[in-house]
C-alpha positions as CSV (number, residue, x, y, z in Angstrom):
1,X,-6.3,31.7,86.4
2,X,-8.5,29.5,87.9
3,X,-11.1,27.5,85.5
4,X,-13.9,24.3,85.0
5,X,-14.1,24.4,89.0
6,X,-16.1,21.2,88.4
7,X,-12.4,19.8,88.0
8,X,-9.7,20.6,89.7
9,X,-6.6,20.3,88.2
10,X,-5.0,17.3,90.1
11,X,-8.0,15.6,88.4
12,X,-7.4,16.9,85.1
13,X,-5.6,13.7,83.5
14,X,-8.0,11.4,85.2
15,X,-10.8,13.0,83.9
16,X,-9.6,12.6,80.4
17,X,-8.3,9.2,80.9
18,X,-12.4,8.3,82.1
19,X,-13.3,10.1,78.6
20,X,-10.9,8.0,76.5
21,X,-11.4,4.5,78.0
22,X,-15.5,5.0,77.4
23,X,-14.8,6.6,74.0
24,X,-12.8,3.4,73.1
25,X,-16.0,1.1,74.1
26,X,-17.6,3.3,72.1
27,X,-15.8,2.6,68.7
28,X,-15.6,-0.8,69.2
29,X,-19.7,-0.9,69.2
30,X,-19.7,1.5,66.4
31,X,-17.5,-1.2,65.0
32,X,-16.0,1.0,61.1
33,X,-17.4,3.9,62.2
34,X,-16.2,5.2,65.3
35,X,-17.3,8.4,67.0
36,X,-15.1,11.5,65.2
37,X,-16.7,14.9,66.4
38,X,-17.0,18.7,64.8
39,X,-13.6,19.1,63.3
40,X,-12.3,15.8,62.6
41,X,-11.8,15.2,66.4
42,X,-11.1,11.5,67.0
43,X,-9.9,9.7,70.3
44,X,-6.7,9.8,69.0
45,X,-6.7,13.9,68.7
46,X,-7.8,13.5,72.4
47,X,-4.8,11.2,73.7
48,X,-2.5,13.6,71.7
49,X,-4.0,16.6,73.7
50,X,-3.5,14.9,76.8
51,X,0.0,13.3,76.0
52,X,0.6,17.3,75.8
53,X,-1.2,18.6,78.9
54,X,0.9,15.7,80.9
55,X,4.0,17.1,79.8
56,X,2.9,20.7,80.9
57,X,1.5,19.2,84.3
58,X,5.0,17.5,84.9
59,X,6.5,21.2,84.1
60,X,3.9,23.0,86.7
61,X,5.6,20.4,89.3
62,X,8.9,21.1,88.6
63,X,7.9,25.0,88.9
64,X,5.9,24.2,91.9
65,X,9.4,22.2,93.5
66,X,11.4,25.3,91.9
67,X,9.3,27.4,94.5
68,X,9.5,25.0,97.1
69,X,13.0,24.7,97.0
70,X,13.8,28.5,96.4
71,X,11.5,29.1,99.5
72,X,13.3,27.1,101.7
73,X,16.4,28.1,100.7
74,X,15.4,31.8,101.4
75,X,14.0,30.9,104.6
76,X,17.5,28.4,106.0
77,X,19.4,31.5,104.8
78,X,17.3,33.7,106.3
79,X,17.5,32.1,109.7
80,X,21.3,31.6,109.7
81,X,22.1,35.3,109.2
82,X,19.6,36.7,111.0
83,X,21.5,34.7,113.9
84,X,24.8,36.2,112.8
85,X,23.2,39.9,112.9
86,X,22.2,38.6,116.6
87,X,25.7,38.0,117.2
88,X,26.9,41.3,115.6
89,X,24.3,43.4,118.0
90,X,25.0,42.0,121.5
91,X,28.8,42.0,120.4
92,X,29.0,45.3,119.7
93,X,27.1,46.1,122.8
94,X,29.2,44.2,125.1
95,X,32.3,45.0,123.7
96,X,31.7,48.5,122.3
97,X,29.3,49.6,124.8
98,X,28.8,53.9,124.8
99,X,30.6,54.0,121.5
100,X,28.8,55.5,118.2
101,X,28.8,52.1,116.9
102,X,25.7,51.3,118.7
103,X,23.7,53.8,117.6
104,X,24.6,52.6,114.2
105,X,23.1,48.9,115.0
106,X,19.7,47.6,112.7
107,X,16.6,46.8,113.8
108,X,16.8,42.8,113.0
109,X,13.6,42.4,110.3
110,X,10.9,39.5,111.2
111,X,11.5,36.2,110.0
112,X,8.7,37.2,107.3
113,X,9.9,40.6,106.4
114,X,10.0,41.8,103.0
115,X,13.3,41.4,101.1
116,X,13.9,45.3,101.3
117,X,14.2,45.6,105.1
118,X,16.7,42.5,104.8
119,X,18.7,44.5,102.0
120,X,18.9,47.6,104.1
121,X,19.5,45.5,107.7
122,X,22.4,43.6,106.0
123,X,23.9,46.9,104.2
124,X,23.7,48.6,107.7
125,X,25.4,45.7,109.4
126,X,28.2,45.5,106.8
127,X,28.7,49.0,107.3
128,X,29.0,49.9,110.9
129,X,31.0,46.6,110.4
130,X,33.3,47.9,108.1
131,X,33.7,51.1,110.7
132,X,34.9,49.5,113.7
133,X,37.7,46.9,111.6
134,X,39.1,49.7,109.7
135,X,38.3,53.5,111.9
136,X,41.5,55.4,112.8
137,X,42.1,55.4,115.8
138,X,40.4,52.0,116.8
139,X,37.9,52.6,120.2
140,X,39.5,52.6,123.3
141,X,39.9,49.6,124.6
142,X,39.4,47.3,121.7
143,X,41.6,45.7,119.0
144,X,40.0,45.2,115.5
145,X,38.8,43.2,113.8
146,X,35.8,42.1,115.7
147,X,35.0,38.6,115.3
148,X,31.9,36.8,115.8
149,X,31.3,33.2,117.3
150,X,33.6,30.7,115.8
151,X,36.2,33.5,114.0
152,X,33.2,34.5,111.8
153,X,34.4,37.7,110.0
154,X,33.4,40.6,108.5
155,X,34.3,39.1,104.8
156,X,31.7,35.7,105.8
157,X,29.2,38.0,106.5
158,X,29.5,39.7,102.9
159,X,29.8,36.0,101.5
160,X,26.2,35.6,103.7
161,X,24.6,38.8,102.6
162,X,25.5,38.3,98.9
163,X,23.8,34.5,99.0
164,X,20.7,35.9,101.4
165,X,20.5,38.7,98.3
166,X,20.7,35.8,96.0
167,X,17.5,33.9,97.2
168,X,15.5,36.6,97.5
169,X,15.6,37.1,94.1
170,X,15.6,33.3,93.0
171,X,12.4,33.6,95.3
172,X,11.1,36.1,93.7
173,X,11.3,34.6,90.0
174,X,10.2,31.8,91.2
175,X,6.9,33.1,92.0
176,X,5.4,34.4,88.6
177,X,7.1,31.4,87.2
178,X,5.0,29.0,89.0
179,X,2.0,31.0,88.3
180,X,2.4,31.1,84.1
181,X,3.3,27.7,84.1
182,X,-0.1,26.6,85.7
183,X,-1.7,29.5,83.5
184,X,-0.6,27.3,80.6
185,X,-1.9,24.2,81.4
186,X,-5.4,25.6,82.8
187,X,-5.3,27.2,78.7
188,X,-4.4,23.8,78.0
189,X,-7.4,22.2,79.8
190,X,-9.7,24.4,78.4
191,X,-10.4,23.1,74.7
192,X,-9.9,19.6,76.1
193,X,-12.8,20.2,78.2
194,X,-15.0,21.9,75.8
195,X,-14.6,18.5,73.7
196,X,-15.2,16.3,76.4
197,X,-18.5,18.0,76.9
198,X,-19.4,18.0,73.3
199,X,-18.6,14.1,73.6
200,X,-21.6,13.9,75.9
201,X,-24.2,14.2,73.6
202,X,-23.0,13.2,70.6
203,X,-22.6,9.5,72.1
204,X,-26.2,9.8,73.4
205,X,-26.9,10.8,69.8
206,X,-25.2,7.3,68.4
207,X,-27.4,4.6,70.5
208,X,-30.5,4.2,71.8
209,X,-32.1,5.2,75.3
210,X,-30.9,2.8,77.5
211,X,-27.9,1.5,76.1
212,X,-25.3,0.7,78.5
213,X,-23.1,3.1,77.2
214,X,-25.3,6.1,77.8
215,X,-25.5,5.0,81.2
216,X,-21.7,4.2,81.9
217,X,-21.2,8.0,80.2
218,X,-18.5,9.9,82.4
219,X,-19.7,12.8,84.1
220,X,-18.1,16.7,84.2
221,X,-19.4,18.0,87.5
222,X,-21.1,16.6,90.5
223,X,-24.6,15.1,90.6
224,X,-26.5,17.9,92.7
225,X,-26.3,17.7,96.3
226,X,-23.9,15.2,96.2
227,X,-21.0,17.8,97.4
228,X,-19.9,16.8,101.2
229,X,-19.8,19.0,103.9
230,X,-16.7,20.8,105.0
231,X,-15.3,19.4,108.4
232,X,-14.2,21.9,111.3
233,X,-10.3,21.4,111.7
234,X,-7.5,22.6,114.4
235,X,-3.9,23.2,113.6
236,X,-1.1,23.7,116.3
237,X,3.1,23.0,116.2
238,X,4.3,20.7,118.3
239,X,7.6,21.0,120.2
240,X,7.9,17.8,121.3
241,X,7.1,15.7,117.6
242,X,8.4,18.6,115.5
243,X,5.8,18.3,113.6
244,X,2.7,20.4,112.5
245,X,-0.7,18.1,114.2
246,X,-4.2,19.0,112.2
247,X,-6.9,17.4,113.6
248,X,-10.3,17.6,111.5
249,X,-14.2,16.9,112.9
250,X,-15.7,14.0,111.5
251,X,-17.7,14.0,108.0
252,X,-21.2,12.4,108.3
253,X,-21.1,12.1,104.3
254,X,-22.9,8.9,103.8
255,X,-20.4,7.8,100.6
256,X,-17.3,9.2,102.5
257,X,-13.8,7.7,101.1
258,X,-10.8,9.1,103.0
259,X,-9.6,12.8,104.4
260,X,-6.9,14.7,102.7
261,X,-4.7,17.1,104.1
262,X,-3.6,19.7,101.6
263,X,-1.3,23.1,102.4
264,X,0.0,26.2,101.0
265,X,4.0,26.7,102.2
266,X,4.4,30.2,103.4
267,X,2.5,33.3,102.0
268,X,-0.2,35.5,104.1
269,X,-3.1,33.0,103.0
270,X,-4.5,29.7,101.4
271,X,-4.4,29.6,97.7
272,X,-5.8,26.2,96.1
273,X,-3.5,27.5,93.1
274,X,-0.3,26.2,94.8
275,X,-1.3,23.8,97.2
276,X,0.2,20.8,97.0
277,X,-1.3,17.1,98.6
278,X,0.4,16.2,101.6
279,X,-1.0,13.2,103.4
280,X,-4.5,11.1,103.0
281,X,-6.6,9.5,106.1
282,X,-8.7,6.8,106.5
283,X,-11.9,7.7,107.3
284,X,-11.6,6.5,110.7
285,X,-8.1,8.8,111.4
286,X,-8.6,12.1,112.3
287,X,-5.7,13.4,112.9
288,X,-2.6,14.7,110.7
289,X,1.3,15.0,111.6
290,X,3.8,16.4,109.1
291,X,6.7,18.5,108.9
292,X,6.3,19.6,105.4
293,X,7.4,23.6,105.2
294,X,8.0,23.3,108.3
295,X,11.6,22.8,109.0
296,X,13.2,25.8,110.2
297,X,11.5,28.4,113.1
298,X,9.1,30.7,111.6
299,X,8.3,29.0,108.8
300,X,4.8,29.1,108.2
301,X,2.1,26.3,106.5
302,X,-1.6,27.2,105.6
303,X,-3.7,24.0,106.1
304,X,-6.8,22.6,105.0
305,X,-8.6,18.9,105.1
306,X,-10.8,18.0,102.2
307,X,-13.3,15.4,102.8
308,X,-13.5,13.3,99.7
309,X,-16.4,11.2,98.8
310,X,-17.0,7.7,96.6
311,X,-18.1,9.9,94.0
312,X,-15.3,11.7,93.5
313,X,-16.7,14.7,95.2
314,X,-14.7,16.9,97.5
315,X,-15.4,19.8,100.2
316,X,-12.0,21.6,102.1
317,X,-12.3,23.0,105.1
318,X,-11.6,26.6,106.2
319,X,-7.3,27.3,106.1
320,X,-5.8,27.2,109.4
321,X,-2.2,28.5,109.8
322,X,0.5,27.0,111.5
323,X,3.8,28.6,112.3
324,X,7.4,27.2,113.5
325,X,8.0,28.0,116.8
């Protein structure tokens, strides 16, 4: 759940640090009577709320790298014994060729398919597998057990299929795992940012107009108009580097601080829920390389470039996606 768009939740902790260092100035003037709102809340409630939304930040990374990891694990096992089943086809072709064995050959999935047309691929290989090594009388011509490249056998394929079965499903918990753990902290957030507004005003209740502090008062959303606009990007894979290259338009924002390429690993679309920073420009570089995602073929990253202002404003550009040849 998605909430206080005004601040996004990389911001979160900076945000409340702004809140804490101004409410500090602010007991210091008040000098033995510092600023304590409805409730009894005191800057020290606030640091204790954050010291706890840190901890549950640091536990939506390790659930974010959880999902990394599982995903790429899926996706290197996923490419290894989708080779195999390759092998096992064009074998059985070659060396089997007119037998009933090759009617009895999968369809090898996508590298994107859903786990279920793995599961019933990798059962179908295993099988006709198992019919050729141990069928009475063995087909004319050939001696079992068939071997693949390098003496792989039937039992390394099971080994294979077993692990492949294995991330799929350490993928798959990995997924709603990631998503409650950010649910938590945005619950977290919540209360914390309902105080800092109610700190607005009560500060602006405690000193004059024009006092310093009323001016230097931290702010929840952007001034208006202030938002940049979005910049046009490309995304393509390139062979030769090995790398992803994004190239973004240039931002005529007049306050504009730096570019920042942010991605999504994998999935059918951009989700700002899981995407994670990867690289920040200069203003004056336009283009970015990486290889994050992106390290076996087929992979897939959904990119975006934010332009991000003085003012801590921020606009991201439409998702591009790039795929592993």
């Amino acid at each position: 759940m998605k909430i206080m768009a005004a601040i996004p939740p990389k911001e979160y902790l900076i945000k409340i640090d702004e809140f804490l260092a101004h409410w500090a100035l602010v007991n210091a003037a008040l000098g033995a009577t510092p600023l304590i709102l409805q409730g009894g809340y005191a800057i020290a409630t606030l640091l204790a709320d954050r010291t706890a939304l840190a901890a549950q930040m640091a536990a939506v990374e390790a659930a974010n790298n959880n999902l990394q990891g599982a995903s790429a694990d899926r996706d290197n096992k996923t490419t290894t014994i989708r080779e195999r089943m390759r092998q096992f086809n064009s074998s059985v072709r070659g060396f089997l060729p007119g037998s009933q064995y090759v009617a009895m050959l999968p369809n090898i999935p996508n590298i994107s398919s859903a786990p279920g047309l793995y599961t019933r691929a990798l059962d179908e290989v295993a099988h006709c597998w198992n019919r050729i090594n141990t069928d009475v009388p063995p087909p004319a011509g050939f001696t079992p057990p068939l071997l693949l490249v390098a003496g792989y056998t039937r039992a390394n394929f099971v080994t294979d299929q077993t692990a492949m079965n294995a991330a799929f499903t350490a993928y798959a918990n990995a997924v709603p795992n990631a998503a409650a753990a950010r649910d938590l902290r945005d619950q977290l957030f919540k209360p914390i940012y309902n105080r800092l507004v109610q700190y607005r005003p009560a500060v602006k209740g405690k000193f004059p107009k024009g006092s310093s502090l009323i001016a230097s008062l931290p702010t929840l959303s952007p001034a208006p108009g202030s938002t940049p606009d979005a910049v046009s990007i490309a995304g393509v894979w390139n062979s030769t580097l090995k790398k992803a290259v994004i190239t973004n338009g240039v931002s005529t924002a007049p306050n504009l601080k730096d570019y920042q390429l942010r991605g999504c690993l994998g999935g059918t679309k951009y989700d700002t829920n899981t995407e994670i920073v990867i690289a920040t420009n200069k203003p004056d570089v336009l283009t970015f390389e990486t290889d994050e995602g992106l390290l076996i073929a087929g992979a897939v990253l959904w990119a975006k470039v934010y332009v991000r202002t003085e003012t801590g404003n921020e606009k991201g550009s439409a998702a591009v996606k790039i795929t592993r040849a």
